[in-house]
C-alpha positions as CSV (number, residue, x, y, z in Angstrom):
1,X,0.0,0.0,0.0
2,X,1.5,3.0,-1.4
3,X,0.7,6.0,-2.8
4,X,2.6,5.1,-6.2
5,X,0.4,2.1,-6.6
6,X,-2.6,3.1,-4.7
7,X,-2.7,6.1,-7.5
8,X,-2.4,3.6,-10.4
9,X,-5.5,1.6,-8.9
10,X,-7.7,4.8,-8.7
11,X,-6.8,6.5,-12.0
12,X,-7.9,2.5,-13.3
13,X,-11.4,2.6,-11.0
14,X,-12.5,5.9,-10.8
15,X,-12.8,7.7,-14.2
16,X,-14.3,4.8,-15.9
17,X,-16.8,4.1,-12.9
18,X,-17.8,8.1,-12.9
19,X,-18.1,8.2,-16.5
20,X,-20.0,4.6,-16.9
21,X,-22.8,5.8,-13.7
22,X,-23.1,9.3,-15.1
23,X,-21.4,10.8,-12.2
24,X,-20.3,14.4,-11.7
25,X,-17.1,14.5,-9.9
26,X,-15.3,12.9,-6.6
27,X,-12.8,12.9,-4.2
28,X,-11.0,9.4,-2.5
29,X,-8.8,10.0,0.5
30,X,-6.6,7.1,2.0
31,X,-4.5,7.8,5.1
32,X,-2.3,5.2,6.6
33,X,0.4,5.5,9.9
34,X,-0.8,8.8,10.6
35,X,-0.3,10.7,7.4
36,X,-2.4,11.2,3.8
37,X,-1.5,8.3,1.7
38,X,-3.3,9.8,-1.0
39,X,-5.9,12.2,-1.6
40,X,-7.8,12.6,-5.2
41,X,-10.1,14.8,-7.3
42,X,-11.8,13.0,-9.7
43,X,-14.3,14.6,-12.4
44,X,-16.3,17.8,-11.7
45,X,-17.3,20.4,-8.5
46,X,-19.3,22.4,-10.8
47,X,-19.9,20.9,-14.2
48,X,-21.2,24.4,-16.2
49,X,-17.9,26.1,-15.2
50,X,-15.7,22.8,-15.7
51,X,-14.4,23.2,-12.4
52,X,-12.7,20.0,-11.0
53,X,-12.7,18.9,-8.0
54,X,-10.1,19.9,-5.7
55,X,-9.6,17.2,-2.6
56,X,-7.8,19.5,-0.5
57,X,-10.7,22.2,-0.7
58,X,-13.8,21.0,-2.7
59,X,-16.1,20.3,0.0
60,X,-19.1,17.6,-0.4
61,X,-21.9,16.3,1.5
62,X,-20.9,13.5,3.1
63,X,-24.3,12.3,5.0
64,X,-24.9,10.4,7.6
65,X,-21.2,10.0,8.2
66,X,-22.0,13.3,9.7
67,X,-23.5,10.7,12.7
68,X,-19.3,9.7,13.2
69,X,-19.0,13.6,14.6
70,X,-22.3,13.4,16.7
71,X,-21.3,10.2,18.5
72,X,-17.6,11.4,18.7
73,X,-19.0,14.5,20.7
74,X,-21.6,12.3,22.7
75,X,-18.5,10.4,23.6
76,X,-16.1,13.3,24.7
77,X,-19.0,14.2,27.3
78,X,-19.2,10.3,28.1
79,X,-15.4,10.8,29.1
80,X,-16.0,13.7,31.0
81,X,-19.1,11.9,33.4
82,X,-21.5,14.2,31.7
83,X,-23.3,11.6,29.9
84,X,-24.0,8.0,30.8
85,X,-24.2,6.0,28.2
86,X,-27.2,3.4,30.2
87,X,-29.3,6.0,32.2
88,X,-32.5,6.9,30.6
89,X,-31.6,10.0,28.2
90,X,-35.2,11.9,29.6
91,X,-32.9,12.7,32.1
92,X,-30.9,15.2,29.6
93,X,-33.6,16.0,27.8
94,X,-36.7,19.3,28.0
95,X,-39.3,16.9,26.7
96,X,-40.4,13.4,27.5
97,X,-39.6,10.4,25.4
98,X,-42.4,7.4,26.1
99,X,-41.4,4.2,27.5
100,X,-42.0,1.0,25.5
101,X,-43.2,-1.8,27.5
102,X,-42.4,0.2,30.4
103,X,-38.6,0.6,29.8
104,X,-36.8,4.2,28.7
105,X,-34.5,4.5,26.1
106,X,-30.3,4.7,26.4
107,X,-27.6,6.6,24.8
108,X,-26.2,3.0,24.1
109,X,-29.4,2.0,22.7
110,X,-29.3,5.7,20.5
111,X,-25.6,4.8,19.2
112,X,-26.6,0.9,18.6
113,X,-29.8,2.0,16.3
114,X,-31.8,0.5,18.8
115,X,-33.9,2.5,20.7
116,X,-36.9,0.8,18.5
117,X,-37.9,3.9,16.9
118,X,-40.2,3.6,13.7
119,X,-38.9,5.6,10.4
120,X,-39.3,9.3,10.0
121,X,-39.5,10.7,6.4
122,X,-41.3,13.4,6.2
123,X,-39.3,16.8,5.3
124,X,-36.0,15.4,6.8
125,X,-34.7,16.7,3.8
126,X,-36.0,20.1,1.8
127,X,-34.4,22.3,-0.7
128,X,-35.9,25.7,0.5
129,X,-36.8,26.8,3.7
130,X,-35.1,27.7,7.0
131,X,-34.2,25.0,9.3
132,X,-36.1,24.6,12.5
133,X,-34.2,25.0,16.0
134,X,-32.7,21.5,16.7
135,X,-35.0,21.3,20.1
136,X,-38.1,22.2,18.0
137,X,-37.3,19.8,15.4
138,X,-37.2,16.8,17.9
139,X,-40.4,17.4,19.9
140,X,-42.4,18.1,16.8
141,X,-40.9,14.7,15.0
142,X,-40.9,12.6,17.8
143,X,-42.3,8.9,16.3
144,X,-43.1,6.1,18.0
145,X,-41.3,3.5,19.5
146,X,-42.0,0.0,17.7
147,X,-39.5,-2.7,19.0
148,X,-38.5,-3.7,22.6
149,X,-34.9,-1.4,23.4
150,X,-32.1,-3.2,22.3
151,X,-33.8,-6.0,20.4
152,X,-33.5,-5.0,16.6
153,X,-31.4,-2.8,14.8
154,X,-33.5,-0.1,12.9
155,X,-31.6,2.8,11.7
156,X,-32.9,6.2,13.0
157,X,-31.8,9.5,12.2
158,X,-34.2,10.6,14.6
159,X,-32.3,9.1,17.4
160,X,-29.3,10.7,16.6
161,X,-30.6,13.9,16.1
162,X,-31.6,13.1,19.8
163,X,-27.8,12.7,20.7
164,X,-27.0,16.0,19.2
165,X,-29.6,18.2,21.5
166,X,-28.5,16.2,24.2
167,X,-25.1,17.7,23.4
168,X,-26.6,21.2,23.0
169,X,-28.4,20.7,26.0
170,X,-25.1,19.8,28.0
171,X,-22.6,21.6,26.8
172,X,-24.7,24.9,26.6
173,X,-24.3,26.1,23.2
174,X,-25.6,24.9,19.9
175,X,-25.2,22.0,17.9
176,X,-23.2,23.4,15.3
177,X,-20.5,25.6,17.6
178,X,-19.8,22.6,19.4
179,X,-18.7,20.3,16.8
180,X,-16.4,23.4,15.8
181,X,-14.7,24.1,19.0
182,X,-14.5,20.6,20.3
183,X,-13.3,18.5,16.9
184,X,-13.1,21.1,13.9
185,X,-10.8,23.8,15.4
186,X,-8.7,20.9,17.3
187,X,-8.0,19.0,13.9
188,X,-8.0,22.0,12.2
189,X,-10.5,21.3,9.6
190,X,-11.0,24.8,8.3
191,X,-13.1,23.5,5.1
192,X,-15.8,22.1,7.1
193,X,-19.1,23.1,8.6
194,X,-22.4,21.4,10.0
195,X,-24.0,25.1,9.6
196,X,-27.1,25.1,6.9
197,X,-27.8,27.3,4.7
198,X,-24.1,27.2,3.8
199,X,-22.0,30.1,5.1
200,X,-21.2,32.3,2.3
201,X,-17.1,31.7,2.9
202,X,-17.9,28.3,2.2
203,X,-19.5,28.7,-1.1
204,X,-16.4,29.1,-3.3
205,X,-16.1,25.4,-2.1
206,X,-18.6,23.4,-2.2
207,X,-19.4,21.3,-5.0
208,X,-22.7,20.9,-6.7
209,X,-25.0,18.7,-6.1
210,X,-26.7,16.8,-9.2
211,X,-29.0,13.5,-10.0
212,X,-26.5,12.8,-13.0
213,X,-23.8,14.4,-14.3
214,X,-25.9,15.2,-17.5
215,X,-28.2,17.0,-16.1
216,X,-28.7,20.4,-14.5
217,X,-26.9,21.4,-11.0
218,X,-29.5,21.2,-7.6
219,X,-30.2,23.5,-4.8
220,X,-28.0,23.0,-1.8
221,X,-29.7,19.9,0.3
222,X,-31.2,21.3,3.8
223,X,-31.2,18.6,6.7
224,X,-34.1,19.3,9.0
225,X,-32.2,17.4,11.9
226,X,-28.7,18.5,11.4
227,X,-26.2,16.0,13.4
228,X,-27.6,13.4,11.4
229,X,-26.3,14.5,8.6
230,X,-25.6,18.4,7.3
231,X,-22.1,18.5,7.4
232,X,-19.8,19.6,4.4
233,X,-16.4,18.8,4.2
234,X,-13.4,18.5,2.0
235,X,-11.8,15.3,1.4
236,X,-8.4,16.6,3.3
237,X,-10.5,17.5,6.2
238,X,-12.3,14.2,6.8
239,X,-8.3,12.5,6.6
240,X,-7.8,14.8,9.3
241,X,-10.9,13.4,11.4
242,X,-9.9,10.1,9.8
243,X,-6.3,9.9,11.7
244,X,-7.5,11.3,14.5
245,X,-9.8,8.2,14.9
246,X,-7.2,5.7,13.9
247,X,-4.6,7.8,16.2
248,X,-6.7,6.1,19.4
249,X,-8.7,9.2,19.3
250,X,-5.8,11.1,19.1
251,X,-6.7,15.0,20.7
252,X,-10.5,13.9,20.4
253,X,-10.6,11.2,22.9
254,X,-8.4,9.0,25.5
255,X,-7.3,5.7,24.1
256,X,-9.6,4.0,26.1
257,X,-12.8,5.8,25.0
258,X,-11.6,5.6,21.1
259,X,-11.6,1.9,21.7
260,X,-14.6,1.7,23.6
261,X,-16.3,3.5,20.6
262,X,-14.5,1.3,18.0
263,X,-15.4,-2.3,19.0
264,X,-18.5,-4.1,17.8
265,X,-19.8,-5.9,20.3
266,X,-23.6,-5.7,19.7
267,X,-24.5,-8.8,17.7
268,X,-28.1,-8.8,15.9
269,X,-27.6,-12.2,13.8
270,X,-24.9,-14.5,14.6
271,X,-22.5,-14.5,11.7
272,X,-23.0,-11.1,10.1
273,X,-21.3,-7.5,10.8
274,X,-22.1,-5.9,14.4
275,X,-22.5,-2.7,15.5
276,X,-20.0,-0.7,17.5
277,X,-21.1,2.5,19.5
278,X,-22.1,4.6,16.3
279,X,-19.5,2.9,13.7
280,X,-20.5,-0.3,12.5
281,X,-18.2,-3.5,11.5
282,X,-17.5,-4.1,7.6
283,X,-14.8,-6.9,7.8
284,X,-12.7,-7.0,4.9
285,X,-11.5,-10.9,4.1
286,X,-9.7,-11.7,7.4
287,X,-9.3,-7.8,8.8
288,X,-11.3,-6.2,11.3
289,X,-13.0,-2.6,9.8
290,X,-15.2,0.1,11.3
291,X,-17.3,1.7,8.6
292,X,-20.0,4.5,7.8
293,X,-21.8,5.4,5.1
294,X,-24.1,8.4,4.2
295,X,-26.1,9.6,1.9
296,X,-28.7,12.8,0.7
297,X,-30.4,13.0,-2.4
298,X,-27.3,14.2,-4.4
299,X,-24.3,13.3,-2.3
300,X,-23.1,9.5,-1.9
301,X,-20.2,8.9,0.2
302,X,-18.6,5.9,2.7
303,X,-15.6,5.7,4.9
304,X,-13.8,2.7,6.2
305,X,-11.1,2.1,9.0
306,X,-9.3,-0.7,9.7
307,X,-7.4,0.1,12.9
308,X,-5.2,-2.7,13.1
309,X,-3.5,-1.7,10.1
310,X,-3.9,2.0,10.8
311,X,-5.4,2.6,7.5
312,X,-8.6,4.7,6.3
313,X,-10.1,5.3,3.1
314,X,-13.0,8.1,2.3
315,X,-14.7,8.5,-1.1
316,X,-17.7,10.8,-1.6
317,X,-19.6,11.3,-4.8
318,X,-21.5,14.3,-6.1
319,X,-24.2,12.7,-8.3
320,X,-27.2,10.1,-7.4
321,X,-25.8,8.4,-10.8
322,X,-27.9,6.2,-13.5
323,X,-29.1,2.8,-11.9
324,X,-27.7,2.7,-8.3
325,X,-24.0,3.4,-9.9
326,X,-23.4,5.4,-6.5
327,X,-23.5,2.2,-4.5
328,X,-22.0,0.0,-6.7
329,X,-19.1,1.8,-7.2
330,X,-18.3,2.1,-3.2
331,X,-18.9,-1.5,-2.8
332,X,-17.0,-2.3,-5.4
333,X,-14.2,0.3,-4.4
334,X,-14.3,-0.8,-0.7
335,X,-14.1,-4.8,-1.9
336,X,-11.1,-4.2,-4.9
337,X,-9.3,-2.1,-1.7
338,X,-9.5,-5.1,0.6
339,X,-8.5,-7.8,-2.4
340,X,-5.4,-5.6,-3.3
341,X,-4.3,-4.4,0.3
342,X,-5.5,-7.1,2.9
343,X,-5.9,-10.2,0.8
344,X,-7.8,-13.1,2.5
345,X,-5.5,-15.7,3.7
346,X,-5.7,-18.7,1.6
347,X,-8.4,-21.3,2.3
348,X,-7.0,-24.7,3.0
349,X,-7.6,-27.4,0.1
350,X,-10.6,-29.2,1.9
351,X,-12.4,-25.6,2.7
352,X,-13.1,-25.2,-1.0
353,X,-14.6,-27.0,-3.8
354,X,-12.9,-27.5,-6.9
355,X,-14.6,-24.5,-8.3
356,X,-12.7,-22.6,-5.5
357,X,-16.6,-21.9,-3.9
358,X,-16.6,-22.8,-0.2
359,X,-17.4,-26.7,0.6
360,X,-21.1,-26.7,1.7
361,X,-22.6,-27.7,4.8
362,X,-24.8,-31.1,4.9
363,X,-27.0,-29.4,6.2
364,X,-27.7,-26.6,3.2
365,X,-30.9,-27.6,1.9
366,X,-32.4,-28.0,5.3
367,X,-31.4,-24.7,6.3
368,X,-32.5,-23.0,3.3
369,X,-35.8,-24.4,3.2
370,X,-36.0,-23.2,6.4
371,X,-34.6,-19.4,5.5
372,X,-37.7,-19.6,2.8
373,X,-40.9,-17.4,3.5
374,X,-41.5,-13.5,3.5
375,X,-40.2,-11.2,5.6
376,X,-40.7,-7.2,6.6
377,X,-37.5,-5.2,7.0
378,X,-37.2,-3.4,10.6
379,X,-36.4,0.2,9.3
380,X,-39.7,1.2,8.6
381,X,-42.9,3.1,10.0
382,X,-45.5,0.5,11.5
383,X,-47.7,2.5,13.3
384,X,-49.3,4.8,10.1
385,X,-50.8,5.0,6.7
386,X,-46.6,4.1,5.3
387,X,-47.7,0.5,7.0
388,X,-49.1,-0.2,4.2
389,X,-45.6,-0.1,2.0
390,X,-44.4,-2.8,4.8
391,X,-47.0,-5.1,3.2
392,X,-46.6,-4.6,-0.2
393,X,-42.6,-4.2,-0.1
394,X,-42.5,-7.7,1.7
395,X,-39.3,-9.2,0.8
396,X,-39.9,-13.1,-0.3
397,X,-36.9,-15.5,-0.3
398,X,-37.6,-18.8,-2.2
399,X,-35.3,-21.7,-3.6
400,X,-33.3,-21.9,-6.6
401,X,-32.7,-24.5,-9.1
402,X,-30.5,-26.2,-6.9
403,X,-32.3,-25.9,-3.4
404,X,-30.5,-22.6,-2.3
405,X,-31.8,-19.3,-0.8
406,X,-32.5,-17.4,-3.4
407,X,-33.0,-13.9,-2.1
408,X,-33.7,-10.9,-4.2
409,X,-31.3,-8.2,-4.7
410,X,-31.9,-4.8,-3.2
411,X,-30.1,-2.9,-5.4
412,X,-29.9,-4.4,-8.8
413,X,-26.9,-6.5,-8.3
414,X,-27.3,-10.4,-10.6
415,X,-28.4,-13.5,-8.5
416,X,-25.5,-14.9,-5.8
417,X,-25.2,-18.4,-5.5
418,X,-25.4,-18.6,-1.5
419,X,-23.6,-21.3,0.1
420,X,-23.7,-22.3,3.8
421,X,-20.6,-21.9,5.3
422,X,-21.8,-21.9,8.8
423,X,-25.2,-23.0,10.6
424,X,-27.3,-20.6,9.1
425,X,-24.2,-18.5,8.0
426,X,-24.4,-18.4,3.7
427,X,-21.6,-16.6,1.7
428,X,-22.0,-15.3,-2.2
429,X,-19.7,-18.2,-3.5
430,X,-18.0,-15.9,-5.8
431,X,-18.1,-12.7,-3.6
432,X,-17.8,-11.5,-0.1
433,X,-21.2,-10.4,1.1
434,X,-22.7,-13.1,3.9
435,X,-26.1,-14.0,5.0
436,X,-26.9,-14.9,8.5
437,X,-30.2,-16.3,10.2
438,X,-31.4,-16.2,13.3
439,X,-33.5,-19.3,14.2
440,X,-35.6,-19.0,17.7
441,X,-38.0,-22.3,19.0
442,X,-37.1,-23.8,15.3
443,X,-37.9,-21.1,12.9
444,X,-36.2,-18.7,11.2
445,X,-37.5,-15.2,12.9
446,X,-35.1,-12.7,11.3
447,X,-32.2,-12.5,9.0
448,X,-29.5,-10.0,7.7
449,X,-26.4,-9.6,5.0
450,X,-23.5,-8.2,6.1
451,X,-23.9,-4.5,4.5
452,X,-26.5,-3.7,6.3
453,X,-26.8,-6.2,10.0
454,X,-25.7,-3.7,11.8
455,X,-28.3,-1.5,11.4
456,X,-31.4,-3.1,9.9
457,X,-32.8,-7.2,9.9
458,X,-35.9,-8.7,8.0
């Protein structure tokens, strides 16, 4: 891994991929042993002026990795006994949060995605408009609570936006000024803001926004509940963030909080990825790696550590993209980075079939008729007239040919051939995405893949 051949791999990847999804422009940003390895401009900020992107100072939307600066802040006031992370958060709050089944909700349960809160859509993101005050937007979306705390993963910006006010409420000044005094200024990230509308000295850098490349620019994305996701930030600023986090927190956090943050411990299905408090696991082959992604209409980006290696790589995109491009290409980029950096070690001769597929469990075809039936997906709203989506957007697993799962891809990718590896544990036999079941009194009642078992489970 160097920054003569890291280079030559991205000038290969990313031109063709931006081109081939319709993409405006991007930056990719790896850091390893405390420095940049690498940081690149790819394509377009502003496609009407041909102005390309600039990683050190082009600034983009990176979405809910926005959530990595709330919890990082939620933690600092963890290490100074200001916030516990298993008392009930009404306790910080100015407004009541219901109990479910008579228990409250945690700021563990908050950074776990499992406080059991149903989805909120409505206006969490608008193009005009001013922002509401952080307190007022929390007490006026305030949804209900659907699962039993910390039973099932269901992603929720609400809850985060929850974890911001609590900082507010805490540290006695808004949102915004405390993510710049307390990780912007010490990092010196001076091409970064969580403030909306954008501040006018920003504007020289920030790139547009656009649903493809060939069409026209958008209006700058407004984020009605802001720590979940309205920051803007140049490439070179996240690396900063990025050491920092490899670095054992370095001025951010003590070691011991960093690592405290960093390890996934909360298991939802046996087998998959886990959640860590606010980052979630994304193993690559045989490496351990903390992850988040994020996302707004026009901006798709992703960030990866893997500590052990003290390695990091960002990429953010500018464009939506033609047919789901935006995702594609980060898994892809995330998967090629692994395969060419961290290479899995080789299986021994009697783990793999001929074909060089993993040998398959006896017990496949049992298992998989078992995994067959139809199943609702956990982030969702259960309690209105969206319900109804739950029903119709069921998501049915049969059997194939050959009496494998045959699940149906969420975002356009072709059929996997899934292969039990593990009771109840499948792997794509010619990929690296896994599929895990959880089987309770002799039924399958909810499973997962990898990408997403962190934070969500059918």
């Amino acid at each position: 891994l160097t920054q003569a051949d890291a280079d030559a791999w991205l000038d290969g990847f990313m031109p063709y991929a931006l081109e081939q999804g319709d993409i405006a422009g991007a930056v990719v940003v790896i850091v390893k042993d405390g420095q940049v390895l690498t940081q690149r401009g790819f394509g377009y900020a502003d496609m009407a002026a041909r102005k390309r992107v600039d990683p050190a100072t082009t600034m983009f939307r990176p979405g809910s990795i926005s959530k990595l600066f709330t919890w990082t802040a939620v933690m600092q006031l963890v290490e100074q006994g200001k916030i516990d992370l298993d008392a009930d958060v009404n306790g910080y709050l100015d407004f009541k949060i219901p109990p479910y089944q008579g228990k409250p909700v945690t700021m563990r349960e908050i950074m776990t995605h499992t406080a059991g809160f149903q989805e909120v859509i409505k206006d969490l993101i608008v193009l005009h408009g001013p922002v509401p005050p952080l307190g007022e937007a929390v007490k006026r979306m305030l949804p209900d609570r659907v699962f039993a705390p910390g039973s099932t993963p269901a992603y929720s910006n609400y809850a985060t936006s929850v974890a911001g006010y609590i900082v507010e409420r805490i540290s006695g000044m808004p949102f915004e000024e405390y993510i710049e005094r307390h990780i912007f200024e010490p990092l010196g990230m001076t091409h970064a803001t969580f403030r909306q509308p954008l501040p006018a000295q920003f504007a020289p850098y920030m790139a547009k926004g656009y649903d493809k490349a060939s069409g026209e620019a958008q209006a700058y994305e407004l984020v009605a509940v802001p720590p979940a996701g309205s920051s803007a930030i140049s490439g070179a600023d996240m690396a900063k963030f990025m050491i920092a986090h490899l670095n054992q927190g370095g001025v951010l956090l003590k070691p011991e909080t960093a690592q405290l943050m960093h390890d996934p411990t909360h298991v939802t299905v046996p087998g998959t990825n886990r959640m860590a408090l606010g980052f979630y696991e994304q193993r690559i082959n045989d490496t351990d790696a903390i992850a988040h992604g994020g996302d707004t209409e026009f901006f798709h980006s992703d960030l990866l550590l893997v500590p052990s290696r003290n390695t990091g790589i960002y990429i953010s995109m500018n464009s939506a993209g033609a047919d789901a491009a935006t995702l594609h290409i980060r898994q892809s980029l995330f998967e090629q980075f692994g395969d060419r950096y961290f290479p899995a070690a080789r299986a021994p001769r009697e783990a793999t079939a001929p074909s060089g597929a993993p040998v398959e469990l006896p017990t496949a075809k049992e298992h998989a008729k078992m995994l067959v039936g139809d199943y609702i997906g956990s982030r969702g709203s259960f309690t209105n007239f969206l319900d109804m989506l739950n029903l119709a957007g069921q998501l049915k697993i049969r059997l194939d040919k050959d009496g494998r799962p045959l699940i149906p891809s969420l975002f356009g990718d072709p059929p996997r051939r899934w292969i039990e590896i593990a009771p109840f544990v499948w792997q794509d036999a010619y990929g690296h995405e896994r599929v895990g079941a959880k089987v309770e009194n002799g039924r399958v009642a909810r499973w997962s893949f990898d990408m997403v078992s962190p934070i969500m489970v059918w």
